[in-house]
C-alpha positions in Angstrom: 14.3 -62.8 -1.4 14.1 -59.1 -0.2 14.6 -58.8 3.4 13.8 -55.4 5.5 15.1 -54.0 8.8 16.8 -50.8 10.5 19.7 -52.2 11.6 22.0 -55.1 9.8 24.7 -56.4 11.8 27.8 -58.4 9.8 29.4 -61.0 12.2 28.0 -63.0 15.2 31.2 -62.3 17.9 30.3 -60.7 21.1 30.5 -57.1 20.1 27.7 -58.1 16.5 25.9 -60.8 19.1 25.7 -57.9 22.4 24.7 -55.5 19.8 21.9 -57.5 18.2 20.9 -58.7 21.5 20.9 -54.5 23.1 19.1 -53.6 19.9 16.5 -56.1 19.9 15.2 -55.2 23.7 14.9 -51.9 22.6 12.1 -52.8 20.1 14.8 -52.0 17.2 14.3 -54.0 13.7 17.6 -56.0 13.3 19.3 -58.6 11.1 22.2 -60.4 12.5 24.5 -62.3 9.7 27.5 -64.6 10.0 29.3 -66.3 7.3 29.9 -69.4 9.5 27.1 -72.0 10.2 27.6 -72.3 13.9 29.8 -69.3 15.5 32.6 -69.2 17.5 34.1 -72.6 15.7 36.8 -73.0 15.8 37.5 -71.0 18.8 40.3 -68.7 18.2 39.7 -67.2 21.8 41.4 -67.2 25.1 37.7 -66.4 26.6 39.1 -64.3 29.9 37.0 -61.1 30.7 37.6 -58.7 33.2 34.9 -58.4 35.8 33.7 -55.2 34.4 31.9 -56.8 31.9 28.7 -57.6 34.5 28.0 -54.1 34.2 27.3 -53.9 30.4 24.1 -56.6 31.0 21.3 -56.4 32.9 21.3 -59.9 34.2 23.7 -62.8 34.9 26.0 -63.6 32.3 25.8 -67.2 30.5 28.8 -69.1 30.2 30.9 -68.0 33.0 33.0 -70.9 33.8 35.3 -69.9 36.6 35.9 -66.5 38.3 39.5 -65.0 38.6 40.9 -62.8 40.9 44.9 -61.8 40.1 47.2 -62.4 37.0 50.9 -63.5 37.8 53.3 -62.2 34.8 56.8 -64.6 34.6 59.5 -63.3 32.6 61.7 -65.9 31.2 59.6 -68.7 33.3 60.6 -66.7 36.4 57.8 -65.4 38.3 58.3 -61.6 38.6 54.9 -60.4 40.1 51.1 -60.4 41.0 48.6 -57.9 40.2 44.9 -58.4 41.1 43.0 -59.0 38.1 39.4 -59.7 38.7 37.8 -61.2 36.1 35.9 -64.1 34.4 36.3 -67.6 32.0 33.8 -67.4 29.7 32.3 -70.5 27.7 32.2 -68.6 24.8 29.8 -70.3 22.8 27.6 -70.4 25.3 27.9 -66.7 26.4 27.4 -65.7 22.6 24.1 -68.2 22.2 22.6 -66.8 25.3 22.6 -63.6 23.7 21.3 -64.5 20.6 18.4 -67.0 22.0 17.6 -63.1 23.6 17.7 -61.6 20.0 15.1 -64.1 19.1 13.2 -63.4 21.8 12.9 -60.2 21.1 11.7 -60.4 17.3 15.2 -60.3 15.6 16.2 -62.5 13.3 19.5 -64.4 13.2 21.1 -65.6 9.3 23.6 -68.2 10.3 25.6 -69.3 7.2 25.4 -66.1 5.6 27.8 -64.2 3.6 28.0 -60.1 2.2 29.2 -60.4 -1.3 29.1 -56.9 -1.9 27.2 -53.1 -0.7 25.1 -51.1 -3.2 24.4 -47.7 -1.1 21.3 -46.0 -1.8 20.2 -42.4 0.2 18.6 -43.5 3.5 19.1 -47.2 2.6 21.2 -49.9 1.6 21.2 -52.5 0.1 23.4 -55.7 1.2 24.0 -58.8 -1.0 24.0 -62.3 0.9 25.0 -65.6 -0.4 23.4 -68.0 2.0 24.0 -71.9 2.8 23.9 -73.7 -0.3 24.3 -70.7 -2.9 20.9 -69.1 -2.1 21.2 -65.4 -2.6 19.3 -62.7 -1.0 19.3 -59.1 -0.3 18.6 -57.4 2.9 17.4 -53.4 2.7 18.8 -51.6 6.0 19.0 -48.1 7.2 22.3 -48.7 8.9 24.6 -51.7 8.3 27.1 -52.4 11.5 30.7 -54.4 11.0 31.0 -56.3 13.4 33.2 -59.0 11.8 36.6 -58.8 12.7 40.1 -58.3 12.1 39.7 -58.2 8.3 36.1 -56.7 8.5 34.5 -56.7 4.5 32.5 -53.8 5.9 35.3 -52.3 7.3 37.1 -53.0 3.6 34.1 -51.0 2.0 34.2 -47.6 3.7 38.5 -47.8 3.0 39.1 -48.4 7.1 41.0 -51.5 7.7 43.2 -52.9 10.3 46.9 -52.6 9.2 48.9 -54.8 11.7 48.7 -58.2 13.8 49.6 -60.2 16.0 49.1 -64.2 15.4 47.5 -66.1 18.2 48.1 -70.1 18.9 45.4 -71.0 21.5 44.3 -74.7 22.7 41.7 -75.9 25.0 43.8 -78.7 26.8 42.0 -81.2 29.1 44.1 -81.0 32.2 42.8 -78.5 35.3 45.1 -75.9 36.5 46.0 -76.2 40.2 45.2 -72.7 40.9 41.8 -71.6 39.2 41.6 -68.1 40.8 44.6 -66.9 38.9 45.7 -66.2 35.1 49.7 -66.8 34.3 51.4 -64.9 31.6 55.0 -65.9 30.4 57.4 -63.7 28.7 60.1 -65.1 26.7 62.7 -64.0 23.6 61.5 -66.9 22.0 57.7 -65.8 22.2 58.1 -63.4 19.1 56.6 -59.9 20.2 54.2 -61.6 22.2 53.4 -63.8 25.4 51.9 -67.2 26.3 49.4 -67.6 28.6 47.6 -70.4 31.1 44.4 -69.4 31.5 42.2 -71.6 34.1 38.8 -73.3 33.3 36.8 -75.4 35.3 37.9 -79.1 34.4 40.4 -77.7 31.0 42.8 -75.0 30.9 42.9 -72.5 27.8 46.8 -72.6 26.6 48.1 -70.5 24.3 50.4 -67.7 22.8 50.6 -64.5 20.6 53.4 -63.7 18.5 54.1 -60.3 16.1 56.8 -61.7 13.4 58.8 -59.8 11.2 57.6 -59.0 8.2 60.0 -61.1 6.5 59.6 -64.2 8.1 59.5 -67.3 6.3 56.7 -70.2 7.2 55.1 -68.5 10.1 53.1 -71.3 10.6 55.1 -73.9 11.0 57.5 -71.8 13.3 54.0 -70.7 15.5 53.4 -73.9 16.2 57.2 -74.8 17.2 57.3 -71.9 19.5 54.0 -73.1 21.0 54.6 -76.6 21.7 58.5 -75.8 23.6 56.2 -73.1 25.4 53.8 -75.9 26.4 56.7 -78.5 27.4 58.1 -75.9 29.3 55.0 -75.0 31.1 54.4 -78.4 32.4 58.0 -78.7 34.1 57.0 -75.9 36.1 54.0 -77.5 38.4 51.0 -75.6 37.2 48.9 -78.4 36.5 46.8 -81.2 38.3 48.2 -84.2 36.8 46.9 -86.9 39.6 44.7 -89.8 38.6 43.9 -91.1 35.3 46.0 -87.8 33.9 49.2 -89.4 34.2 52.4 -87.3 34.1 52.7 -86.4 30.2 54.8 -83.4 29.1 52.9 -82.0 27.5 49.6 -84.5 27.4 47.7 -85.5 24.2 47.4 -82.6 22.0 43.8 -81.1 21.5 42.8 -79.0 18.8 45.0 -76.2 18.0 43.4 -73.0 16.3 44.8 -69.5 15.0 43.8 -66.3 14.8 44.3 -62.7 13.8 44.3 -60.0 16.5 44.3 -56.2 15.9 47.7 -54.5 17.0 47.6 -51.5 15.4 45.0 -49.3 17.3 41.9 -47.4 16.7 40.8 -47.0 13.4 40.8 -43.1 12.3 37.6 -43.9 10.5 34.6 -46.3 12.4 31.7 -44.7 10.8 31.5 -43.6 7.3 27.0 -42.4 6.4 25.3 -45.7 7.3 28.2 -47.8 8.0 29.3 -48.2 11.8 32.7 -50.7 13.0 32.5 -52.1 16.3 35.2 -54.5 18.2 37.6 -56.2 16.4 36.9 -54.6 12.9 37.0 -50.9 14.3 40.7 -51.6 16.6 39.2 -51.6 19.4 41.6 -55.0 20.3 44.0 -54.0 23.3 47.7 -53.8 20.9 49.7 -55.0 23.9 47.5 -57.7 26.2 45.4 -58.5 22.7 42.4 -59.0 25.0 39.2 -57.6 23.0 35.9 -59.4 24.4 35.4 -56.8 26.5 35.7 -53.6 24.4 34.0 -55.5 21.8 30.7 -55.1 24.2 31.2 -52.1 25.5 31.1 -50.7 22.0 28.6 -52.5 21.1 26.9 -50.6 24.0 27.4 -47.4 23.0 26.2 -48.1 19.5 22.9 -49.2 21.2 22.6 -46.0 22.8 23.3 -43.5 19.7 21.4 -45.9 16.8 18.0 -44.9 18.6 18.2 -41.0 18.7 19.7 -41.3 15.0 16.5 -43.3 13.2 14.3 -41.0 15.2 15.8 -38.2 14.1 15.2 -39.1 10.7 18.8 -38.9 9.9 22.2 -40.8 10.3 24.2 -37.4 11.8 24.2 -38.5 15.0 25.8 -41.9 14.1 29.1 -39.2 14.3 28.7 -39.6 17.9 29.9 -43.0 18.2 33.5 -42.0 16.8 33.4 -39.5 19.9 32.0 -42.0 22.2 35.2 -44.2 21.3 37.6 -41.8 21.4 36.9 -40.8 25.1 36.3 -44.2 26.3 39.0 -46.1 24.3 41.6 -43.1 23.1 43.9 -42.7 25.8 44.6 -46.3 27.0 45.1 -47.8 23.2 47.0 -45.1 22.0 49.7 -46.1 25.4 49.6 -49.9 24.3 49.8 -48.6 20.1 53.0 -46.9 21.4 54.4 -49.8 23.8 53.7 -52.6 21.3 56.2 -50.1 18.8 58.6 -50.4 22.3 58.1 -53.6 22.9 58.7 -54.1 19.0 61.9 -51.9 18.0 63.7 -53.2 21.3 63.0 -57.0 21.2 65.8 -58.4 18.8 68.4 -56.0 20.9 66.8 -57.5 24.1 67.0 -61.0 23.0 70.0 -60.9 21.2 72.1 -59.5 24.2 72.2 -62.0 25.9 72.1 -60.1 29.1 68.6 -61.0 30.6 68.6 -57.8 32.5 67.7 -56.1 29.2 65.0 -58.5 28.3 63.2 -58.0 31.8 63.5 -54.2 31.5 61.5 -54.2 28.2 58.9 -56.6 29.5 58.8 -54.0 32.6 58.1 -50.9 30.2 55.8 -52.3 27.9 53.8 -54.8 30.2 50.8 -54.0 31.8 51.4 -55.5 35.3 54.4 -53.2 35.9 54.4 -49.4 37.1 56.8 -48.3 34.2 53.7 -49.3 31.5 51.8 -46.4 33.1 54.6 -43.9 33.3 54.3 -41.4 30.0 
């Protein structure tokens, strides 16, 4: 089976599901693929967006669970301040199916289940092989194909533009309700690796979770994510943050829920994001956030600007305009991922000194340089 359309988009996150769905109201011809049956699961997502985020949609946004209005950073499981932080808990899932009940509604199609197995480029046209559920194989013929499938993006592989470091993510849904739902907590610790953890409210579960960077020479990563993790979580639930009245007896920590990992982009924007008909957007382009790791929201935003060039470019009759998206990232992305590129190598080089000191002082004084709740993370 042949399939036809102007725009293919590889991976249903929110910056391939946003784009679909921006493409689609404006009477654009698109295919949106994902190699997993039903997206988003497992969820390997914290699911907090800043408030900003309203503005990239026309209408309400689906799925917002609870509204946030400060983050309080703890260093060492000391509080050390407040910064306002307005912002939203998403229901992913049901964020990214709102959008894509839109896409339908608008004449685009959606290919659940479906995989790219490989490119075959043709002038004005290319030509994308799918594996669907079951084996089936297809092709789909597209003016412009769009990567939108993360970290280790296969169309991000093809043009030679990859992601080159990470940070590993630990995140679980537990079912326990935060005292305080108007606020985010982040905790700093040397045994959190080049990371954080973080307690994120929902409306009746809280999202838990940490990121770590390891050395490269670090034996079962793994199984020591998961150790750091839990003595984060125990440690967490001595300090009062949670509701734990009723039927919620006092457990430290309660019944474990379903933990999933995750790659997240650390190493910046990619030099190259489109290459002829081949576009990268969120997560596959580097447009993750090296030092916070938070990426829902640039993942949208350039989604958006790929709606707004992909128009002018198939009217013109050629893709030279596509060269404006690169531009259109460097001036809204550039200058705040090339600070956190350069605090995450900070935060990086200085950690085993900091830790290994013993002096806490020295530990607190890194977290202030390369955090972004602190004045010294915005001084050059």
């Amino acid at each position: 089976m042949i399939l036809k359309c102007e725009v293919l988009i590889v991976g249903a996150g929110p910056a391939g599901v946003s784009l679909a769905s921006y493409l689609a109201g404006a009477g654009i011809e698109c295919i949106l693929i994902d190699r997993k049956q039903r997206i988003d699961l497992p969820l390997r997502c914290a699911e907090y967006v800043p408030a900003a985020i309203g503005g990239l949609f026309e209408g309400p946004i689906a799925g917002i669970n609870c509204t946030t209005v400060s983050m309080d950073t703890y260093i060492d499981y000391k509080y050390a301040n407040t910064i306002p932080s307005p912002g939203f808990m998403l229901d992913r899932p049901v964020f990214l199916k709102s959008l894509v009940d839109g896409l339908r509604e608008n004449g685009g199609k959606f290919m659940p289940g479906a995989k790219v197995t490989s490119f075959d480029d043709h002038p004005g046209m290319v030509s994308t092989a799918i594996q669907g559920p079951g084996g089936k194989r297809s092709a789909v013929k597209s003016k412009i194909v769009v990567g939108a499938d993360g970290p280790n993006s296969i169309v991000g592989n093809h043009i030679g533009s990859s992601n080159s470091g990470y940070v590993l993510g630990l995140v679980e849904n537990i079912p326990v309700t935060a005292k305080n739902k108007d606020k985010t907590l982040i905790f700093f610790s040397p045994e959190i690796e080049g990371g954080y953890g973080w307690l994120f409210p929902k409306g009746e579960s809280t999202n838990l979770g940490i990121g770590c960077q390891f050395d490269a020479n670090r034996k079962n990563i793994n199984t020591a994510l998961k150790k750091i993790y839990m003595d984060f979580k125990k440690k967490v639930f001595l300090m009062d943050f949670f509701d734990l009245s009723g039927s919620m007896a006092r457990l430290s920590p309660p019944v474990e829920a379903s933990l999933t990992a995750g790659l997240i982009p650390a190493s910046g924007m990619l030099k190259n994001t489109v290459s002829g008909s081949f576009i990268l957007a969120g997560d596959a382009a580097g447009l993750t956030n090296p030092i916070t790791g938070a990426g829902i929201y640039n993942a949208v935003l350039s989604a958006k600007i790929i709606s707004d060039i992909i128009p002018g470019a198939l009217k013109a009759g050629g893709l030279d305009l596509l060269t404006m998206i690169e531009k259109d990232y460097e001036n809204t992305f550039g200058t705040s991922l090339r600070r956190a590129v350069e605090k995450r190598k900070i935060l990086m080089s200085g950690w085993n000194s900091a830790t290994g000191s013993g002096n806490k002082k020295s530990f607190e004084k890194l977290i202030m340089r390369c955090w972004v709740s602190f004045r010294d993370y915005w001084r050059q």
